[in-house]
Phi, psi and omega in degrees: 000141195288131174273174180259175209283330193278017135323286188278340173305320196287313194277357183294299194322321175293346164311319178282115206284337175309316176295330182276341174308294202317308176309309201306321172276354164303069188312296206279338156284314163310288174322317190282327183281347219273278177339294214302294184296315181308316200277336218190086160273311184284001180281340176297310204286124212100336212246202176246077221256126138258155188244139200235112193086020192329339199055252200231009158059040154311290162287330162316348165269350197272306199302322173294324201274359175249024179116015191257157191271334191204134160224106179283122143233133195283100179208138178280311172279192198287355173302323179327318184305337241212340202268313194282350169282324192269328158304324184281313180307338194234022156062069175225357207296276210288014164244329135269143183221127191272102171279068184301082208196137172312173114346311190270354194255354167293126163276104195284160171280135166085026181047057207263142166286137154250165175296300179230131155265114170249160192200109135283120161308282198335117149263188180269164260326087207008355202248316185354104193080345156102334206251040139261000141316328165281325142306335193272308180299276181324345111001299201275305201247002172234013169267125178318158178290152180064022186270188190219155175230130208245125328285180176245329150234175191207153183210131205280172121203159189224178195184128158308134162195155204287164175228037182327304168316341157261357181213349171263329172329320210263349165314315185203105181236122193052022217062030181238128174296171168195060159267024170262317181311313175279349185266313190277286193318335178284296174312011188260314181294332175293343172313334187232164176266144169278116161262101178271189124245118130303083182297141200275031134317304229264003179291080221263014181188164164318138195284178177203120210281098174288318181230166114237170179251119176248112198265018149267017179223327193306134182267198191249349180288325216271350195257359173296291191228129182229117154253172193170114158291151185212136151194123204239117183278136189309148142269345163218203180261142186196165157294129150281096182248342188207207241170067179275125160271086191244173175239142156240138159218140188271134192244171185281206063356122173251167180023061167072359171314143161284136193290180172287142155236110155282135188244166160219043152298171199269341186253039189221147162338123168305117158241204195273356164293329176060210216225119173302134166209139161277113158277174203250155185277344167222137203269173211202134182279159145215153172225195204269155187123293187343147167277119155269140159243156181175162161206141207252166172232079152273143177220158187282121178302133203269002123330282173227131175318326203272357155213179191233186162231145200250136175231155183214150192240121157299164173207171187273081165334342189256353174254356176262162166298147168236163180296137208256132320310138149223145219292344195303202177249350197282133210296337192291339196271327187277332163320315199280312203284348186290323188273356157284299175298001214253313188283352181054029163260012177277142184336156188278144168106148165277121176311138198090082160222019189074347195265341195323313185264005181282319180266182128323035210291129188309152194253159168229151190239000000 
């Protein structure tokens, strides 16, 4: 079947060694998938692994070096080429076998299972590029039942935030303001999300979990359209200038170890994802306590599968529900928590504990 262009545009982009330099240096990515697999030696030793997006077949050398008997690494584009030199450099030849081929288009001989799928996936704000549609697939038809997965769950999350780096260069260059000047570049910028680091000063409230995956059961239907009301009180005072967006993921555990988490929050080891940010089109002083309201959207483009589009809304704290306790200053909210506390119903878990927004939480109007 003829692939479409942005199909080979996506496996041409990989091609470039700059881009796998960067990932390579990406210590806290690296470290985590190393850990991960190092930490859970026996689901490897011995066993049958595939790496889906192998690249430049790193893990398939980690996945070798904890013991597997067979590592398919999957890679499509021309890098494929390049992954049986590192294997031999690193005395794995006869161990890894290089499927230069999509994913969706392999065949194992005899329709053989494996044991394990690793994958870095991870696009910027975790869906970016598409390709855990392709882990998914490779799920449904090459894991053994009871088999594993690298990582195994993944988790969206976002927190209001300042954008200094965007709005003070333009108070004074050289001692001349330009802020008409920084109000249009910012609107120019705002068509898109922006990947910064962010530091987690600039952070004005708790995080809150927009989605997870649980990649043995989630489908690819489930990666289509994702929303979510949010409402949240600064924990200090700032400028509200953005929409900061990261990921997290969990790999599995062996015998009660805590599993490996890669976080890419602002307050974790920098990686090359930095942080996904929505600007807001006009910023807002707050200070702690304030109610943020929004609701966020990704979809898929319907132009190309492989990205999305974010959309983000502001709302009115005073026409949205807010979440039962909720930490704000707003009168209806500081009333719920005196008669939770007064009734010894409040809730288990501490308020900030990041979750406030993970469920289903009871509302107040």
């Amino acid at each position: 079947m003829e692939e479409s262009e942005e199909t080979t545009d996506y496996f041409d982009s990989y091609e470039n060694l700059d881009v796998h330099q960067l990932m390579l240096k990406d210590s806290a990515r690296i470290r985590a998938y190393k850990d991960a697999v190092f930490l859970c030696q026996e689901y490897f030793r011995n066993k049958v692994v595939m790496d889906v997006g192998a690249g430049t077949g790193i893990l398939s050398v980690f996945c070798a070096q904890a013991g597997a008997s067979t590592v398919y690494a999957v890679e499509a584009s021309n890098l494929a080429d390049m992954i049986p030199k590192v294997a031999e450099e690193n005395d794995f030849a006869s161990v890894i076998k290089v499927l230069k081929q999509k994913v969706e288009d392999v065949k194992l001989p005899n329709d053989e299972k494996v044991d394990v799928i690793v994958s870095e996936w991870m696009g910027f704000y975790l869906l970016h590029e598409g390709m855990l549609d392709s882990v998914l697939h490779a799920r449904d038809i090459h894991l053994k039942a009871g088999g594993k997965l690298f990582p195994e769950e993944a988790k969206l999350w976002c927190a209001p935030c300042s954008l200094p780096a965007l709005y003070d260069f333009w108070d004074n260059v050289e001692g001349v303001r330009m802020h008409t000047v920084g109000q249009e570049w910012r609107r120019q910028k705002s068509q898109e999300p922006q990947i910064l680091d962010v530091p987690s000063s600039d952070i004005l409230a708790d995080p809150s979990k927009v989605c997870s995956f649980d990649l043995y059961t989630c489908t690819a239907r489930d990666l289509d359209s994702i929303s979510k009301r949010f409402v949240l009180p600064a924990n200090r005072e700032g400028q509200y200038q953005g929409l900061c967006v990261w990921f997290s993921c969990v790999f599995p555990s062996f015998d009660d170890e805590d599993p490996v988490v890669l976080n890419t929050a602002s307050n974790a080891e920098s990686t090359h994802w930095k942080q996904t940010v929505v600007m807001l089109p006009n910023e807002q002083e707050v200070e702690e306590g304030t109610p943020m309201a929004w609701e966020l959207k990704l979809e898929r483009s319907g132009g190309n599968c492989r990205h999305y589009n974010i959309e983000f809304t502001e709302l009115d704290p005073e026409c949205v529900q807010h979440p039962v306790p909720c930490m704000c200053y707003m009168t209806k909210c500081i009333v719920m928590r005196a008669c939770l506390e007064q009734s010894g119903a409040w809730p288990d878990g501490e308020i900030g504990d990041g979750d406030n927004n993970d469920t289903d939480a009871d509302l107040v109007s």
